[in-house]
Phi, psi and omega in degrees: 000137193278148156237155238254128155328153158282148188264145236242154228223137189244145163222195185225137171247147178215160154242089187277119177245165182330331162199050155173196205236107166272138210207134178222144157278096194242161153223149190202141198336174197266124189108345178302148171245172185306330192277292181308315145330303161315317176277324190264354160329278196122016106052260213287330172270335208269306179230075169328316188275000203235144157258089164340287189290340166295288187325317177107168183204143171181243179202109165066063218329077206221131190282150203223137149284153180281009157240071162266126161284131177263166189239148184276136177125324226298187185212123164286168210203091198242117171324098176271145177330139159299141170270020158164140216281143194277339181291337179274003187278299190336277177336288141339309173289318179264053123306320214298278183319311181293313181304309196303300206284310170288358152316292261273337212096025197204069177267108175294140168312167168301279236305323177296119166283000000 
């Protein structure tokens, strides 16, 4: 009687970039880690100029060391810079809303949104 491989864990590496999703479909040994993922993706070739682990990384997005053990099904995640901040985004909509309020005639103190 032959005996059968253990069967390999399918995971996903993904990157979101600004006007579209770069994606790689792997199986991979039973035990695989975040690291290893990442190496047989094609990552590091695809985008040479980027440091995965500067950036961050991590699984369904809760950050992963590279030697996290992986589960089958898991989607790797390699994180990107924000293009901007959200306290100064934050800030900016309640500019919006007051002036829009002070059209209306119905102007609140600063301290109040």
């Amino acid at each position: 009687m032959a005996s059968e491989a253990a069967p390999g864990i399918r995971v996903q590496v993904c990157y979101a970039l600004r006007d579209g999703v770069w994606q790689r479909s792997l199986e991979l040994a039973p035990g695989a880690t975040v690291g290893q993922a990442l190496a047989a993706s094609g990552f590091a070739r695809q985008f040479p100029d980027l440091d995965a682990w500067a950036l961050g990384v991590g699984i369904y997005g809760r950050r992963a060391a590279p030697g996290t053990a992986l589960a089958d099904g898991d989607r790797v995640e390699v994180y990107r810079a924000l293009s901007f901040d959200p306290k100064e985004s934050r800030r900016r909509r309640v500019e919006h809303r007051r002036a829009k309020q002070a059209k209306q005639g119905r102007e609140r103190p600063p301290g109040l949104l």
